[in-house]
DOTIMAR-480852 format. One record per atom (N, C-alpha, C): x, y, z negated; residue number from 1. Coordinates in pm, whole numbers, plus 50000, padded with zeros to 5 digits. Atoms other than C-alpha are relative to their C-alpha. Last residue first. Layout:
! residues N
REC/X/Y/Z/NUM
...
//
This chain:
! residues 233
REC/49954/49806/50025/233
REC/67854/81434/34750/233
REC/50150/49991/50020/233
REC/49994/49942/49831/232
REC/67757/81060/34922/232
REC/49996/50138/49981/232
REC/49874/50072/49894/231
REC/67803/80835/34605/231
REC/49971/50057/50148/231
REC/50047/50002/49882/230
REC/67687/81054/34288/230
REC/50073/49923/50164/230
REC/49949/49896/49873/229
REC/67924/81009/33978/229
REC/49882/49971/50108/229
REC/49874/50048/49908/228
REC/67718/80812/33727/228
REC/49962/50096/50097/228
REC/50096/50112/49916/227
REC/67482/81035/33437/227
REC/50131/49925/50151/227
REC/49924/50133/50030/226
REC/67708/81181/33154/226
REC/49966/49889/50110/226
REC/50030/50134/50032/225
REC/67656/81558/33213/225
REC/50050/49860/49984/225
REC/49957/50063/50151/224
REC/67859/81848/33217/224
REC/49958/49904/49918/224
REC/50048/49908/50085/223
REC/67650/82024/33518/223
REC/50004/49953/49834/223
REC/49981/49855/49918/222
REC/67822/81877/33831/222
REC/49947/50157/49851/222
REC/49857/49976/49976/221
REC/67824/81539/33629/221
REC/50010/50149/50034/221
REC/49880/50061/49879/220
REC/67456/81510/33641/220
REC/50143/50047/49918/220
REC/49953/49882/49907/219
REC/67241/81532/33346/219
REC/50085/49931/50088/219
REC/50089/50025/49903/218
REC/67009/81236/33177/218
REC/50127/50185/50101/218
REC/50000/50104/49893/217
REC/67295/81132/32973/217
REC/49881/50020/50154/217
REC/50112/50061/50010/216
REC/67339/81452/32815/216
REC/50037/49899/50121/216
REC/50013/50172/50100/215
REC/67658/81561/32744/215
REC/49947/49987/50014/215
REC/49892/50079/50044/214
REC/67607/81926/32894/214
REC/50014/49914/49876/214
REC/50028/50139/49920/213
REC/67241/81948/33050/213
REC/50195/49935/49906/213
REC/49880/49977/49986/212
REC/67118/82289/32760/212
REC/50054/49783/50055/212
REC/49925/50124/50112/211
REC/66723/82218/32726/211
REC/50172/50006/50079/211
REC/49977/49873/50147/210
REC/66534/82580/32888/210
REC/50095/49895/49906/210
REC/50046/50151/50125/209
REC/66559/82433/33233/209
REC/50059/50056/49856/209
REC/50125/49902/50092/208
REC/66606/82813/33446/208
REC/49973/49895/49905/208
REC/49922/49822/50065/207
REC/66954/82707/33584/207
REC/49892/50031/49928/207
REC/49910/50028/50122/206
REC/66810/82349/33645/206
REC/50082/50121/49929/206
REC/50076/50068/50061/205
REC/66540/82432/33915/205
REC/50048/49982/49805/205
REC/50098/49861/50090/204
REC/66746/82678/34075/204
REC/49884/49936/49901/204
REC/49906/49861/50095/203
REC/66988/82432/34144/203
REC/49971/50058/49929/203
REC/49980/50075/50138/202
REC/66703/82163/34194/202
REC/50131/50068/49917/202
REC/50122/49957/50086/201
REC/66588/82457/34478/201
REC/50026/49896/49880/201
REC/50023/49799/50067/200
REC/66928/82496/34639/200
REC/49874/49990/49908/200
REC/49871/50002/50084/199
REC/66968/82087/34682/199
REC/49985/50122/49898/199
REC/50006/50040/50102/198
REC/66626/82069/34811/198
REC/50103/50006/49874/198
REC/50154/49880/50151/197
REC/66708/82329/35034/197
REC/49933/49921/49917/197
REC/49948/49883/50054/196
REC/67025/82154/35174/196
REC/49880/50044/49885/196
REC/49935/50020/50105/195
REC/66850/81818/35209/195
REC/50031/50123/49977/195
REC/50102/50070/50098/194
REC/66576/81950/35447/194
REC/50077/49990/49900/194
REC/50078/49878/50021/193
REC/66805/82119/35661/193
REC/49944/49981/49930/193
REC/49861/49934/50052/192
REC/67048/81808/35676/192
REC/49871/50120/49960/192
REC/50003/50106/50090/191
REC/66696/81622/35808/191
REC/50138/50081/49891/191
REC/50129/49985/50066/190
REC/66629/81835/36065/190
REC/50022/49987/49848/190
REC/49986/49902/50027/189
REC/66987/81815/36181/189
REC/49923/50035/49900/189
REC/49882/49979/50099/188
REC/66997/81437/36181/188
REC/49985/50159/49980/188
REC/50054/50035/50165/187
REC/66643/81485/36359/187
REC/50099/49985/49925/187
REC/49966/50109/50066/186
REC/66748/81713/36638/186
REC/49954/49956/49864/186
REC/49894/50029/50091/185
REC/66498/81949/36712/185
REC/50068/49862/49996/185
REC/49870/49985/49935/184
REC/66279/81915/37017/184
REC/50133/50033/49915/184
REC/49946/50149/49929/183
REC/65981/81765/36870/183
REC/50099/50052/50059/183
REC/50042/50017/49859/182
REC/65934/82115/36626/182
REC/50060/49849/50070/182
REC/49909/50025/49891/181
REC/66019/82121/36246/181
REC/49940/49997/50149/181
REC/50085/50105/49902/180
REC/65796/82304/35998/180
REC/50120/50000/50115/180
REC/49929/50025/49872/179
REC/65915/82389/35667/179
REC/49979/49978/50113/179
REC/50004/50089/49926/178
REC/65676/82519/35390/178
REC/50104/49956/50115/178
REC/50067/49917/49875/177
REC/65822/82759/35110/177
REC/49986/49814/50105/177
REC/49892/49953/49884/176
REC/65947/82490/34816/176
REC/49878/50090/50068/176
REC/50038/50021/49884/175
REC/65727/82380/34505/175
REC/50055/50071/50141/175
REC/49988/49952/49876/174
REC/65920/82332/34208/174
REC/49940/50000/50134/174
REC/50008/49982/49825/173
REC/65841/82162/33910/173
REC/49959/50055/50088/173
REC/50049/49880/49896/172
REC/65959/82146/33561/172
REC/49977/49990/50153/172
REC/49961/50001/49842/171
REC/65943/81919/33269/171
REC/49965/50145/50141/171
REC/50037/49881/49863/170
REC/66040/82012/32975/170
REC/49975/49929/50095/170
REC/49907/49980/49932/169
REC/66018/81710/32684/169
REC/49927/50117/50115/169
REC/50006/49910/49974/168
REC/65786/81728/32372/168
REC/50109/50077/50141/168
REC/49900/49931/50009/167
REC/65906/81458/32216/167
REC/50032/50159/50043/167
REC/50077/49835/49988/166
REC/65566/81311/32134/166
REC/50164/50054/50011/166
REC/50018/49937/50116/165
REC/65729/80927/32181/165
REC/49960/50121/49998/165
REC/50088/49979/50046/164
REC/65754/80704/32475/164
REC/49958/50108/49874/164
REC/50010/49933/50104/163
REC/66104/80691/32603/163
REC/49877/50068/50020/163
REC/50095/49862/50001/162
REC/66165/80434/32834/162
REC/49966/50075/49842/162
REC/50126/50022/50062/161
REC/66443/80258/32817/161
REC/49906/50070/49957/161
REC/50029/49960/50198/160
REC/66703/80328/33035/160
REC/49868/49944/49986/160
REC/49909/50021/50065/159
REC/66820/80168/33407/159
REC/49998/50055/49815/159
REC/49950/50110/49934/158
REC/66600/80349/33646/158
REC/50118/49966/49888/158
REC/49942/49974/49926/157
REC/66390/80594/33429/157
REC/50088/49879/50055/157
REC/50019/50126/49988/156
REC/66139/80686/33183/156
REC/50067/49980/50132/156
REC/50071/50034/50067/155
REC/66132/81017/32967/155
REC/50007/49830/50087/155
REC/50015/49987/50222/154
REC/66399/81198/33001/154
REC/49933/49870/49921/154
REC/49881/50120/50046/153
REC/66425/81123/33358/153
REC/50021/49997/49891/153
REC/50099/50065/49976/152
REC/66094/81352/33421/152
REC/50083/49845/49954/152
REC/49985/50001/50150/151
REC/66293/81687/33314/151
REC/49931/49818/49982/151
REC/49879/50003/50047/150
REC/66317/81811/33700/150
REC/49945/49925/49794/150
REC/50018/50062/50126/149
REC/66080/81747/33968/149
REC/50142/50005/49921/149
REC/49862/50068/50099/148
REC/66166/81968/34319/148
REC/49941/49925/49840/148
REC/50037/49982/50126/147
REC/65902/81983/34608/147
REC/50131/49912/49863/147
REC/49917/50063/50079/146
REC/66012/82040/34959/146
REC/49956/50048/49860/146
REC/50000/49922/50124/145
REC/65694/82114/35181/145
REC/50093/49923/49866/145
REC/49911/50093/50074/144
REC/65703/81944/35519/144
REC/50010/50146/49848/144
REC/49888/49921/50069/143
REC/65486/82132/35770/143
REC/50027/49879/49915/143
REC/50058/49973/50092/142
REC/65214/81915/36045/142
REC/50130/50073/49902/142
REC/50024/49869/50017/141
REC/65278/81863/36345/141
REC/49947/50051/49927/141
REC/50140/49931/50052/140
REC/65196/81505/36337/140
REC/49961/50150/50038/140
REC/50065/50079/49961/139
REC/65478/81324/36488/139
REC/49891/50088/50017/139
REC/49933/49973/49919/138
REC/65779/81603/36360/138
REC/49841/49933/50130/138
REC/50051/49870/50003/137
REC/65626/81579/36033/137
REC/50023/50055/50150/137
REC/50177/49982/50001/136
REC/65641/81213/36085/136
REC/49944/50157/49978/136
REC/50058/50065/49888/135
REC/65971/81210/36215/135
REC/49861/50000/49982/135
REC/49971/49934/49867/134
REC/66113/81463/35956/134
REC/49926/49914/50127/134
REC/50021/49900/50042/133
REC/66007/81250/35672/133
REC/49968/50089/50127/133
REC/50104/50010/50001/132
REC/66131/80902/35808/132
REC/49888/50160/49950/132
REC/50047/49949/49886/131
REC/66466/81010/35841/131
REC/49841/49995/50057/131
REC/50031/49988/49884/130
REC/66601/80944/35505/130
REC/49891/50038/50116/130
REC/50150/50021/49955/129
REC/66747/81125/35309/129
REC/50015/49923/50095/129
REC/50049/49982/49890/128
REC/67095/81095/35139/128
REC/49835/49976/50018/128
REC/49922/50084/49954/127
REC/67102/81170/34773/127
REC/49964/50009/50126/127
REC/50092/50049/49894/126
REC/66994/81461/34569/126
REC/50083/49920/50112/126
REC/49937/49849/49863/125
REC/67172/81484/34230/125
REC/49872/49919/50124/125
REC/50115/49825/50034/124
REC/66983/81315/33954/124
REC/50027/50086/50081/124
REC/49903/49906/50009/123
REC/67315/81051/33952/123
REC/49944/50152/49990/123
REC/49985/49965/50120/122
REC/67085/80771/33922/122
REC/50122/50099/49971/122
REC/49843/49985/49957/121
REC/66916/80832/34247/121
REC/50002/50032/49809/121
REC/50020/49869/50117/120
REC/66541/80693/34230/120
REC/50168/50003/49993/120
REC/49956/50071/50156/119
REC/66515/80487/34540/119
REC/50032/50171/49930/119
REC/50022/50128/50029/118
REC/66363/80617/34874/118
REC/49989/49918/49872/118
REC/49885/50069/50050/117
REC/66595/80955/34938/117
REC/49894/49832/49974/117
REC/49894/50060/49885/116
REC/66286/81073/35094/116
REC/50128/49950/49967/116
REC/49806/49987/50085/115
REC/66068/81031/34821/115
REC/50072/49970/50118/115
REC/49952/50088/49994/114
REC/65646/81063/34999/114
REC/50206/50075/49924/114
REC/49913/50031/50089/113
REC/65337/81229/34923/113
REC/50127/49907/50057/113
REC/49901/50154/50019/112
REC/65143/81284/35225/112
REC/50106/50023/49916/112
REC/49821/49996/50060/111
REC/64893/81562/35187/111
REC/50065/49869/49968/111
REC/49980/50054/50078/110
REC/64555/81477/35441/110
REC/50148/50081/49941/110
REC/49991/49832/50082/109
REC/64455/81702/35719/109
REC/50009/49938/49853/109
REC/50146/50032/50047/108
REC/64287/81381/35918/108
REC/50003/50156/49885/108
REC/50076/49923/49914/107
REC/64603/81431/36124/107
REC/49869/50059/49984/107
REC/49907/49886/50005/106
REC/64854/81342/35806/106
REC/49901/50113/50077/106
REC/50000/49970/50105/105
REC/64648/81044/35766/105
REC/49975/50171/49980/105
REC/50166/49993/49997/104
REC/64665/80916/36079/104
REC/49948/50105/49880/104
REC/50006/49952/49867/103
REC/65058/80968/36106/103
REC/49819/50096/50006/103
REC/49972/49859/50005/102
REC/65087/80779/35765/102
REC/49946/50145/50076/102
REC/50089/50016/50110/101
REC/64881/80468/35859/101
REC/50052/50165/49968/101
REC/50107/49988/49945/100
REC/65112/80474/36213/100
REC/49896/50092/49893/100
REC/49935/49802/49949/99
REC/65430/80549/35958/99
REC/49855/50026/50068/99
REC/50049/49880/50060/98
REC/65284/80269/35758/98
REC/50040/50132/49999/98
REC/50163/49984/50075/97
REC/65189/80019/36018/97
REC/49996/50105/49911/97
REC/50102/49939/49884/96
REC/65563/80081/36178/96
REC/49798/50007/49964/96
REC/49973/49863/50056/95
REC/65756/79984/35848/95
REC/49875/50080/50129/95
REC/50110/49945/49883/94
REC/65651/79602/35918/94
REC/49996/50168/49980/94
REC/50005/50136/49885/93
REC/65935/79415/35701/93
REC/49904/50111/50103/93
REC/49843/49946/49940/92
REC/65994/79753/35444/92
REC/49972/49881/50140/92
REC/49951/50091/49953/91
REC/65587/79747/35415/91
REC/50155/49968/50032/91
REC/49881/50013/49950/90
REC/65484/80045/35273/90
REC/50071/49881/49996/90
REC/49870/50093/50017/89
REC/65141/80064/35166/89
REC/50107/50035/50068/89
REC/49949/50107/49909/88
REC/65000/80421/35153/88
REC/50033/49897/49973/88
REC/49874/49975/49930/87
REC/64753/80593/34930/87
REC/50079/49876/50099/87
REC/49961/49977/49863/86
REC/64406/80598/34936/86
REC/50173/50017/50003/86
REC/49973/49883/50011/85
REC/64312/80639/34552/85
REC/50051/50055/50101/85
REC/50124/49925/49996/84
REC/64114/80296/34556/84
REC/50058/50167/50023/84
REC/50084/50023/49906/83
REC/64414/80132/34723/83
REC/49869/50092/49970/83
REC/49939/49870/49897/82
REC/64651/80291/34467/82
REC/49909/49947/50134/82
REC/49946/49843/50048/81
REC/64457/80176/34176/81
REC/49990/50021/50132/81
REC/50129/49918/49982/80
REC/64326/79845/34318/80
REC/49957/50089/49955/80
REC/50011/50002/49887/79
REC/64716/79772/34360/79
REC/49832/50039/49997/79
REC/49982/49895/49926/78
REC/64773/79866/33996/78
REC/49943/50005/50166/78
REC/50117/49842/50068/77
REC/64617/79654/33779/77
REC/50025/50077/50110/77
REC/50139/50013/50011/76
REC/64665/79307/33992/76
REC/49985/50100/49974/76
REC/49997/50029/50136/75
REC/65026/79386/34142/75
REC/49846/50027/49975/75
REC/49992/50127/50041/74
REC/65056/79373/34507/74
REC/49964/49942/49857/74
REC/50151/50073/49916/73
REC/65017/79711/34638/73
REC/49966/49833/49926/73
REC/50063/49884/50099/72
REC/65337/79821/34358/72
REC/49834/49953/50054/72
REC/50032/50070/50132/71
REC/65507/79548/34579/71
REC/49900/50031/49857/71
REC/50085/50130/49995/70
REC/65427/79694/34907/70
REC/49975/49937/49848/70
REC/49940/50090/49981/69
REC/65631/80025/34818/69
REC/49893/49867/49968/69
REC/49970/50058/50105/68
REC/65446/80335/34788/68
REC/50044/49855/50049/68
REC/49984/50084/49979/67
REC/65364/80637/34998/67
REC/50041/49948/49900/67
REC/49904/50027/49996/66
REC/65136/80842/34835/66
REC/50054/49912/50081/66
REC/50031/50149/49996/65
REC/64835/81036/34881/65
REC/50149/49954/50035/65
REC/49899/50052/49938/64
REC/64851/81376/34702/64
REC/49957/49865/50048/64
REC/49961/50141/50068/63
REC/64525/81509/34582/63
REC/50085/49963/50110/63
REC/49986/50129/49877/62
REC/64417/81853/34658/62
REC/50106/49897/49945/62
REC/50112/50084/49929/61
REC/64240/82093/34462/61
REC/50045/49892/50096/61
REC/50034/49991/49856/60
REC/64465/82386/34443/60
REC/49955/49901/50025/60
REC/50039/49910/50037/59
REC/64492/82339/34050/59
REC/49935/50013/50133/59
REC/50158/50009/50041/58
REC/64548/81982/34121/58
REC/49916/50132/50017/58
REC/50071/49953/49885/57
REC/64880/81992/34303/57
REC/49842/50039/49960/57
REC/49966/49849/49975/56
REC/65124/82017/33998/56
REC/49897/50038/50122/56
REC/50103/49886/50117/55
REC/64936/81700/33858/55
REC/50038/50120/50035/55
REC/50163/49990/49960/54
REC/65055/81507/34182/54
REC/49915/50091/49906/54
REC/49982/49866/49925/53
REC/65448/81618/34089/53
REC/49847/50027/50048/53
REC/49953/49859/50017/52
REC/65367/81463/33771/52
REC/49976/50081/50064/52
REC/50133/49937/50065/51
REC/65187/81128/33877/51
REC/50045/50139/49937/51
REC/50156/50009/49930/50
REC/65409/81023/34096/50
REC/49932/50049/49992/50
REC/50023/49918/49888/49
REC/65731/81146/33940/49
REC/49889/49981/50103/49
REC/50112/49944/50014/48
REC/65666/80901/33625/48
REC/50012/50110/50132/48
REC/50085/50083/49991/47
REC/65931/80631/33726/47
REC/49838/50082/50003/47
REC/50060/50071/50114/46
REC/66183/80885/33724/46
REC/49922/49939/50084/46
REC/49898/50019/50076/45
REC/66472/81082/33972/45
REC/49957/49903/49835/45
REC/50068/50100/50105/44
REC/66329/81113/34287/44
REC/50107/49953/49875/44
REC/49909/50126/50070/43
REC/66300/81406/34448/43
REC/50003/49882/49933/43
REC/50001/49948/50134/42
REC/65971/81551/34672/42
REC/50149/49886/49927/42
REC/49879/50074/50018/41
REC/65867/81567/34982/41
REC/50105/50033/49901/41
REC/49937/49947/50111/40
REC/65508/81644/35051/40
REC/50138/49921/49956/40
REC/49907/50060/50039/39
REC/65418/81627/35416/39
REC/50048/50053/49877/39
REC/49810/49981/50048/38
REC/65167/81798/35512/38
REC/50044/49943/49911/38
REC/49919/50088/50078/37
REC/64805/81793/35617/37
REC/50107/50071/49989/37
REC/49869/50107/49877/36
REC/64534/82055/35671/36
REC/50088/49900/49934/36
REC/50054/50058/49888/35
REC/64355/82271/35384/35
REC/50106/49972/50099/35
REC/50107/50043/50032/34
REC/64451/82475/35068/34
REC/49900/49911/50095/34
REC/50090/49993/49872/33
REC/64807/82440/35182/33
REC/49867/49973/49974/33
REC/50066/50069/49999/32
REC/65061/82477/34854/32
REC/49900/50054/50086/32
REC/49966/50069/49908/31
REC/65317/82741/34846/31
REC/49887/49859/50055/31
REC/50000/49880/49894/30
REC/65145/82989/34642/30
REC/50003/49919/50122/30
REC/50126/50048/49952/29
REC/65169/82685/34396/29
REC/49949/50098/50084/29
REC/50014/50035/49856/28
REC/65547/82783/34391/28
REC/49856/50013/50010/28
REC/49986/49936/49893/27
REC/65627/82705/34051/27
REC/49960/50021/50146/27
REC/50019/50074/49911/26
REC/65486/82411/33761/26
REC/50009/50183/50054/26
REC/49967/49901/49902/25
REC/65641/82455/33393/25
REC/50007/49974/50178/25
REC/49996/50025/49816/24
REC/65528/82096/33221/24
REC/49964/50215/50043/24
REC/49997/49861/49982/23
REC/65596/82120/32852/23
REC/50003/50002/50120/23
REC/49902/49917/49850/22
REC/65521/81792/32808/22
REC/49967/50082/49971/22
REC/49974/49887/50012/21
REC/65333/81641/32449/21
REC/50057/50142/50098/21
REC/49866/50025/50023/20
REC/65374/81286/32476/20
REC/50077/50126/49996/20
REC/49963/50093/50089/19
REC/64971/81259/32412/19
REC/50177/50043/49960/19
REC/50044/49946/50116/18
REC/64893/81539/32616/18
REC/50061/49951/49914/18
REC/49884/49902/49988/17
REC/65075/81415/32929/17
REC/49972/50086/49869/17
REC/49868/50048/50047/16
REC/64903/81114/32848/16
REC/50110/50082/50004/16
REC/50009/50043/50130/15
REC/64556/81282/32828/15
REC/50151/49938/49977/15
REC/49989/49886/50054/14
REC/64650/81415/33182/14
REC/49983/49994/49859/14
REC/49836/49908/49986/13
REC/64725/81148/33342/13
REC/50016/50066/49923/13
REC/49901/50104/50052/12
REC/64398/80923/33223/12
REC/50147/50050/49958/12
REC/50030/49979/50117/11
REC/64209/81210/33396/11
REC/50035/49975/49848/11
REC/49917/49862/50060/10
REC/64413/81218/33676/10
REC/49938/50033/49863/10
REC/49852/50052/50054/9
REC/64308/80847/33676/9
REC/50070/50131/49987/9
REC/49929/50080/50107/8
REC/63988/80919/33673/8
REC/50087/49979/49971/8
REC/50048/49914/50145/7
REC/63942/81171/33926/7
REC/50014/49913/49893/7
REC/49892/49919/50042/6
REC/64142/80940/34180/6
REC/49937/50103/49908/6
REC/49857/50009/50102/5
REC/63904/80666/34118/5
REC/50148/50082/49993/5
REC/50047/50030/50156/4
REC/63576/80774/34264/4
REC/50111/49973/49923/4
REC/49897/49995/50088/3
REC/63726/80968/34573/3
REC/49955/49982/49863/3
REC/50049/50013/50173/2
REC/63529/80894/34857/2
REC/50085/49954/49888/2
REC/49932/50112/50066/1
REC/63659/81015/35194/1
REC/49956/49992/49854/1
//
């Protein structure tokens, strides 16, 4: 597969992660599959978690391919971005082309990036998943590797204004042990199993975050923050 424009644009990434100064603390990479596919499944809590949790994969050489919402496909700069960099459309009207598109992907020994909660949860807690995750890891036979992003809402986020400036924010991220479900699991179960240990690892994610979360708007509630109550804890 020819990859002229994903070296560039991590290149692009990485000067801007310079620029705004991050303290990016990245765990796990033990956990990371120097070959085959799998499912990367990861929180969502910024606008920049794309290109973050993808810079935690680099070292080990392998480039996330994302799913991404049709509209993001659509836009002049970007769509011959994420087309040249192979990642998914996602169609919400025709969802079956990009589980298929997924599926293929996954078999070819590809890493599938995807947010199983969907939308960016403004409560920073982890919200319901859905089921799409588990079915394609479940499809493929391929592992599911829960990856946690933490400090990333600081900087640009559903409902604030982004914050551009050298601030020098933490970010940290987590790479989970692999999971692998079998076709005879239930998938509500699957799927509960999945949430739990994301839950446990943005626990452990935020106990070691060196910036103290009480009063802050970007914290949850659960940890003396200001961000809205969560609606399915």
């Amino acid at each position: 597969m020819s990859e002229l424009v994903y070296p560039p644009v991590i290149g692009v990434a990485k000067l801007f992660w310079r620029y705004l100064g991050l303290k990016l603390t990245i765990t796990g990479e033990e956990n990371i599959p120097h070959k085959g596919g799998a499912i990367i499944a990861i929180n969502h809590i910024g606008y920049l978690d794309f290109a973050l949790s993808g810079t935690a994969f680099l070292p080990a050489n392998r480039f996330i391919r994302f799913m991404a919402k049709k509209e993001i496909f659509d836009n002049k700069i970007a769509g011959p971005l994420m087309r040249g960099m192979h990642h998914i459309n996602v169609d919400r009207a025709n969802g079956s082309a990009s589980f298929v598109a997924a599926l293929r992907a996954l078999r070819a020994g590809e890493l599938i990036g995807i947010f199983p909660e969907a939308t960016i949860s403004k409560s920073f807690e982890i919200k319901e998943l859905k089921t799409g995750v588990v079915r394609l890891a479940m499809g493929a036979g391929v592992p599911v590797i829960p990856t946690i992003i933490w400090g990333s809402q600081r900087i640009w986020t559903k409902g604030r204004k982004r914050n551009l400036k050298r601030a020098h924010v933490p970010i940290h991220i987590s790479i989970g042990e692999p999971i692998t479900f079998t076709k005879d699991q239930d998938v509500a179960a699957a799927e509960e199993m999945l949430r739990t240990t994301m839950k446990k690892m943005l626990d452990q994610v935020q106990t070691a975050y060196p910036d103290a979360h009480a009063g802050q708007w970007w914290a949850p509630l659960r940890l003396g923050g200001t961000a809205p109550a969560p609606l399915n804890l």
